[in-house]
Backbone as JSON, one array per atom type, in Angstrom:
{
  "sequence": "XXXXXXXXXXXXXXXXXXXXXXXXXXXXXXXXXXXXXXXXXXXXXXXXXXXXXXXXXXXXXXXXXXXXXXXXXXXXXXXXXXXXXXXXXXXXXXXXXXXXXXXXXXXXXXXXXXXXXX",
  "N": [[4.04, -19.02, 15.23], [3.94, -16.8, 14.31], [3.59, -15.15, 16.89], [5.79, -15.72, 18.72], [7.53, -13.8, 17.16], [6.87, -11.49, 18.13], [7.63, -12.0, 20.54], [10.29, -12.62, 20.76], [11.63, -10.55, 20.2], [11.73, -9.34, 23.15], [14.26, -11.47, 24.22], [16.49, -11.31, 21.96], [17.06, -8.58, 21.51], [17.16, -6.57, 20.11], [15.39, -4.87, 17.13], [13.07, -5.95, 14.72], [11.43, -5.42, 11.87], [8.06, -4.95, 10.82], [7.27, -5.97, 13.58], [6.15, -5.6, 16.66], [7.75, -3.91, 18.94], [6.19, -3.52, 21.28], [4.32, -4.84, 21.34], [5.44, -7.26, 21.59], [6.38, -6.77, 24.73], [3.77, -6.26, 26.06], [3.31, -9.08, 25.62], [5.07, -10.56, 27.12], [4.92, -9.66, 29.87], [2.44, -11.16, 30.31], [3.43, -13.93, 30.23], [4.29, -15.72, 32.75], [2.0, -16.6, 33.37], [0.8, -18.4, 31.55], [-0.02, -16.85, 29.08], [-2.56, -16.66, 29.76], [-3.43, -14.42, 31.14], [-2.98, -12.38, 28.69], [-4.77, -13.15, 27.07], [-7.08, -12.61, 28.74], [-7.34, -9.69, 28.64], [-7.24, -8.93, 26.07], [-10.19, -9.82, 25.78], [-11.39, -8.9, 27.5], [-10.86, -5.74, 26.7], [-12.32, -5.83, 24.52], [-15.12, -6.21, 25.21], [-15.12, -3.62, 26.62], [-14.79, -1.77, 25.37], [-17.03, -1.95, 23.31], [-18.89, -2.07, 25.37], [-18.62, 0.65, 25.67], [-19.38, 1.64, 23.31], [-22.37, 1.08, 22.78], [-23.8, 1.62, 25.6], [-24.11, 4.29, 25.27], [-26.29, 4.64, 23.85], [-29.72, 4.62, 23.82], [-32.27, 3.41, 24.56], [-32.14, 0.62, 26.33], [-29.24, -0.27, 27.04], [-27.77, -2.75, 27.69], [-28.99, -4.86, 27.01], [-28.53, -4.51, 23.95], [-26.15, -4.38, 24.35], [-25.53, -7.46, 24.66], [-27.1, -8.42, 22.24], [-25.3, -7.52, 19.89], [-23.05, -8.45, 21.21], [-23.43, -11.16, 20.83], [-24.11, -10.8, 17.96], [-21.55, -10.98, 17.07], [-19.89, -12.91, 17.85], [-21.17, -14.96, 16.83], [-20.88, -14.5, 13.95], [-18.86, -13.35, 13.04], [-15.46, -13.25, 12.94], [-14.2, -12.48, 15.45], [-14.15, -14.14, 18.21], [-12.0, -15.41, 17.61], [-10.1, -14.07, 16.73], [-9.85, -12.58, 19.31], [-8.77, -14.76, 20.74], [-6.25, -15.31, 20.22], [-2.79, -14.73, 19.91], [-2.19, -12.54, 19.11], [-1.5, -8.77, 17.04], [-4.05, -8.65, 15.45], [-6.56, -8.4, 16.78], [-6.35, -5.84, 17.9], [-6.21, -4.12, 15.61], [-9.11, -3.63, 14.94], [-10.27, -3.2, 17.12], [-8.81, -0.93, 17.84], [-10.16, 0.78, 15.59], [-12.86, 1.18, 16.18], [-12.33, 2.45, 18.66], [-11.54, 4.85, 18.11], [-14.21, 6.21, 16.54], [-15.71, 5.94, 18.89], [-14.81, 8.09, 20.05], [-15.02, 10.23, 18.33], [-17.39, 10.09, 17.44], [-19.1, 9.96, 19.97], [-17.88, 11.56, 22.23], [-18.02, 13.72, 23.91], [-19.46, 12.78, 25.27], [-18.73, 10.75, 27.05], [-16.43, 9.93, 29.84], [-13.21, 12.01, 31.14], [-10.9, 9.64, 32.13], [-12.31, 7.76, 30.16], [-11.45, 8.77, 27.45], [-8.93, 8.81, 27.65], [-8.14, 6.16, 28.2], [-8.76, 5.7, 25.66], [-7.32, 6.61, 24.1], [-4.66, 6.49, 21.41]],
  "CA": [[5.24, -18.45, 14.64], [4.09, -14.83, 14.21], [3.87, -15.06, 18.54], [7.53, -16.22, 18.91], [8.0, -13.12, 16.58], [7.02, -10.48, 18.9], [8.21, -12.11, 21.95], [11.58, -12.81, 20.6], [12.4, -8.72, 20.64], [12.66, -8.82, 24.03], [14.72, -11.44, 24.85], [16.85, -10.95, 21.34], [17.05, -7.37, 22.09], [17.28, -5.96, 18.37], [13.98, -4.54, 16.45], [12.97, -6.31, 12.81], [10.63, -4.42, 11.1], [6.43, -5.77, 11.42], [7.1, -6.92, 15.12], [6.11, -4.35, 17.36], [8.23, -4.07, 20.37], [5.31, -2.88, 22.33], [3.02, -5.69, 21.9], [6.49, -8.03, 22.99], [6.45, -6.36, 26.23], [2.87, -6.89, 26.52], [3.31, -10.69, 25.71], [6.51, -10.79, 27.91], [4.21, -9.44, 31.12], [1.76, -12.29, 30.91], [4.16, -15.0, 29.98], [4.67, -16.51, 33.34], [0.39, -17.43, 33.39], [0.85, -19.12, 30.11], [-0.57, -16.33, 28.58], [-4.18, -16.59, 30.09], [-3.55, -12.88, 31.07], [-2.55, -11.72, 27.72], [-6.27, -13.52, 26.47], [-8.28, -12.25, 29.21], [-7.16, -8.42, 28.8], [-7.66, -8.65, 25.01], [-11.27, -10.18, 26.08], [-12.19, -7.44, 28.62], [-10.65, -4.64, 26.64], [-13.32, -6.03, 23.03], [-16.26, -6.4, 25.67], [-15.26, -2.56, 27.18], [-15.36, -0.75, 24.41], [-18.18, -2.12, 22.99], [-19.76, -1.47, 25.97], [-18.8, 2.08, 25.89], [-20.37, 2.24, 22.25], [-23.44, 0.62, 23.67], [-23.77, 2.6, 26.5], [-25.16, 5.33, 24.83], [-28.13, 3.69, 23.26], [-31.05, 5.57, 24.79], [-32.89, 2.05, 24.84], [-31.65, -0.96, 26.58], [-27.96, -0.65, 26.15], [-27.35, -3.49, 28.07], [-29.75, -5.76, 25.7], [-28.22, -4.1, 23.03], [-24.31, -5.21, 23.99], [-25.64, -8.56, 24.57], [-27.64, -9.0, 21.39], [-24.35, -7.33, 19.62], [-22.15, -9.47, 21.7], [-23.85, -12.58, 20.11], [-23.96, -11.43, 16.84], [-20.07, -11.15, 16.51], [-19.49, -14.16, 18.39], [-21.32, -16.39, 15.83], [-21.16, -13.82, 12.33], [-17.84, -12.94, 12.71], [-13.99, -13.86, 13.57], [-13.61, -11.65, 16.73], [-13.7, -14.78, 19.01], [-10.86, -15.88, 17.01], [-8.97, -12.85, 17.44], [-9.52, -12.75, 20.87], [-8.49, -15.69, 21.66], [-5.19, -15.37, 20.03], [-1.96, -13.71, 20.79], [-1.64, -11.31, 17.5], [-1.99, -7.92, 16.82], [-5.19, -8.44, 14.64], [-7.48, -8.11, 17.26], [-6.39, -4.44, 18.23], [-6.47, -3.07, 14.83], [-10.35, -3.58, 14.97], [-10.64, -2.41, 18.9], [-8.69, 0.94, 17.3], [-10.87, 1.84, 14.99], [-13.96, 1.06, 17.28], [-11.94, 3.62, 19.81], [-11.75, 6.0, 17.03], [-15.28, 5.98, 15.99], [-16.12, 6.25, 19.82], [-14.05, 9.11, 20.54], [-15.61, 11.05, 17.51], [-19.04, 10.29, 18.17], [-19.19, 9.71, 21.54], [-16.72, 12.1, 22.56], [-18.98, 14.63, 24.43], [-20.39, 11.83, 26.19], [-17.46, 9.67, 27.92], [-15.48, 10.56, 30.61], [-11.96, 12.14, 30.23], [-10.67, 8.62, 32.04], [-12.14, 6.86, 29.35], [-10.88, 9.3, 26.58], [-7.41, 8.6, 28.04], [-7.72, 4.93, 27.62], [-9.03, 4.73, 24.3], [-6.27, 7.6, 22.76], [-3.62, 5.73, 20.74]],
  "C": [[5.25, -16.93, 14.81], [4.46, -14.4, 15.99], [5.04, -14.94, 18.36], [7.92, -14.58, 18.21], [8.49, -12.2, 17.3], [7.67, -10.64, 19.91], [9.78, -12.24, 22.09], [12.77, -11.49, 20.58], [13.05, -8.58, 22.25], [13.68, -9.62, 24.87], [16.06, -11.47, 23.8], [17.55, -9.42, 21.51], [17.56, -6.34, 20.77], [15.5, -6.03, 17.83], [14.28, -5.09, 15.21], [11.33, -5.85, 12.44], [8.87, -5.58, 10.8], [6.46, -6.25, 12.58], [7.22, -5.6, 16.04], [6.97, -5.03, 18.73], [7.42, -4.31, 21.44], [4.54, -4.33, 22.71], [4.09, -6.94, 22.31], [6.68, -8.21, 24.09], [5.32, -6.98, 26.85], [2.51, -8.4, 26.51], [4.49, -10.92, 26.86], [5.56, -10.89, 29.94], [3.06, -10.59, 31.62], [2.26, -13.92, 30.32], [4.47, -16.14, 31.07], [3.01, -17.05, 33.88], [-0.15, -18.33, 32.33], [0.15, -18.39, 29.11], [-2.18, -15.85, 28.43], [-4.49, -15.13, 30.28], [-3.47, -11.85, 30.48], [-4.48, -11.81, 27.03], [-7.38, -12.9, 27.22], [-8.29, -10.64, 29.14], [-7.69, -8.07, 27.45], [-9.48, -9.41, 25.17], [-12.37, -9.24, 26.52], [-11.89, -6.26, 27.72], [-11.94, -4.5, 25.16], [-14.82, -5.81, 24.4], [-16.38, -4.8, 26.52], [-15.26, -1.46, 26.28], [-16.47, -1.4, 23.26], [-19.05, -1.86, 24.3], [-19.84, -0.05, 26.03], [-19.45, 2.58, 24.32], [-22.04, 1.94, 22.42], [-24.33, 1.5, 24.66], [-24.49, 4.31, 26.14], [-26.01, 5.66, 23.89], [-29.05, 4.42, 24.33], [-32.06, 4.33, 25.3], [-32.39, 0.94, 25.22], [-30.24, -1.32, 26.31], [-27.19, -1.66, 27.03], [-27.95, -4.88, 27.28], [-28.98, -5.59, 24.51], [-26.59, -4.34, 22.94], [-24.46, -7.12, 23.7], [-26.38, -9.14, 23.37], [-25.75, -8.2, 20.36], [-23.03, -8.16, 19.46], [-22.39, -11.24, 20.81], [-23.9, -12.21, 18.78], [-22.32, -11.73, 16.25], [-19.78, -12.3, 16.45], [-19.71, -15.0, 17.14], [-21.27, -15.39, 14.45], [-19.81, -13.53, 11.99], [-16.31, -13.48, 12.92], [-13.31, -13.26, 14.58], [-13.53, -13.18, 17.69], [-12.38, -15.64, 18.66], [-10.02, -15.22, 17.09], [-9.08, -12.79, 18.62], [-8.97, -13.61, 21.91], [-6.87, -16.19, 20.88], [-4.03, -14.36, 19.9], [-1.17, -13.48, 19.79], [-2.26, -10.3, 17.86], [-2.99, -7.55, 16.54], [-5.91, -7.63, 15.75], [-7.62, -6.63, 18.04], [-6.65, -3.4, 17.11], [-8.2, -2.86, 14.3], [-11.29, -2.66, 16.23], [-10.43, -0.71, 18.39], [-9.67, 1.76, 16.64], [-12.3, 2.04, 15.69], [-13.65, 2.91, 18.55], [-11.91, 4.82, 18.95], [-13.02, 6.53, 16.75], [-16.02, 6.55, 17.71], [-15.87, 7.37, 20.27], [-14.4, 10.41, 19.59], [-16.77, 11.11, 17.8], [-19.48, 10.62, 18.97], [-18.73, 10.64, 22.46], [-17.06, 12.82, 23.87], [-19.21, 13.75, 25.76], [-19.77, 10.81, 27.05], [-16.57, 10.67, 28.64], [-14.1, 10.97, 30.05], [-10.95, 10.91, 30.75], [-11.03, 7.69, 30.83], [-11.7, 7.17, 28.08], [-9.84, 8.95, 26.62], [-6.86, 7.32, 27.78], [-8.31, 4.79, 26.27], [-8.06, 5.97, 23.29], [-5.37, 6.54, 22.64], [-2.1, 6.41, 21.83]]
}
């Protein structure tokens, strides 16, 4: 239901207030793969910024996404957000990009500053 919400902006073509336009568009663009391309972008984009918090682990930060990676998977409800086509699972990625971009800041390229600004 909440899906249909966002996606219904753009072919409706009037804004109602909690339905982002934006993330319409982005459902609208992988609509003709049945949405496999909407799931695998929100997939890659949770497994790329965790790698870029990772990443600058002085020890093993490739051990250290993959022991990470497993504890979400089974401790938490990120594979549940990821594998569905809501907002949730960005307002967790944000603050992650936030958190990276303060900390980290120094230490990441200005490509990857660019993709993780709001």
């Amino acid at each position: 239901m909440d899906t249909g919400g966002y996606l219904a902006r753009w072919y409706e073509g009037y804004l109602v207030p909690s339905r982002s336009t934006v993330f319409g568009l982005y459902l609208h663009f992988g609509e003709a793969s049945a949405f496999s391309i909407n799931l695998g972008i929100q997939a890659l984009a949770t497994l790329w910024i965790l790698q870029l918090d990772t990443a600058r682990a002085r020890h093993g930060p490739a051990l250290r996404l993959l022991a990470i990676s497993l504890a979400l998977t089974l401790a938490t409800a990120l594979p549940w957000l990821a594998s569905t086509l809501l907002t949730d699972i960005f307002a967790g990625l944000s603050v992650l990009a936030l958190f990276i971009l303060a900390v980290h800041g120094a230490r990441i390229s200005a490509i990857e500053k660019c993709s993780l600004s709001p």
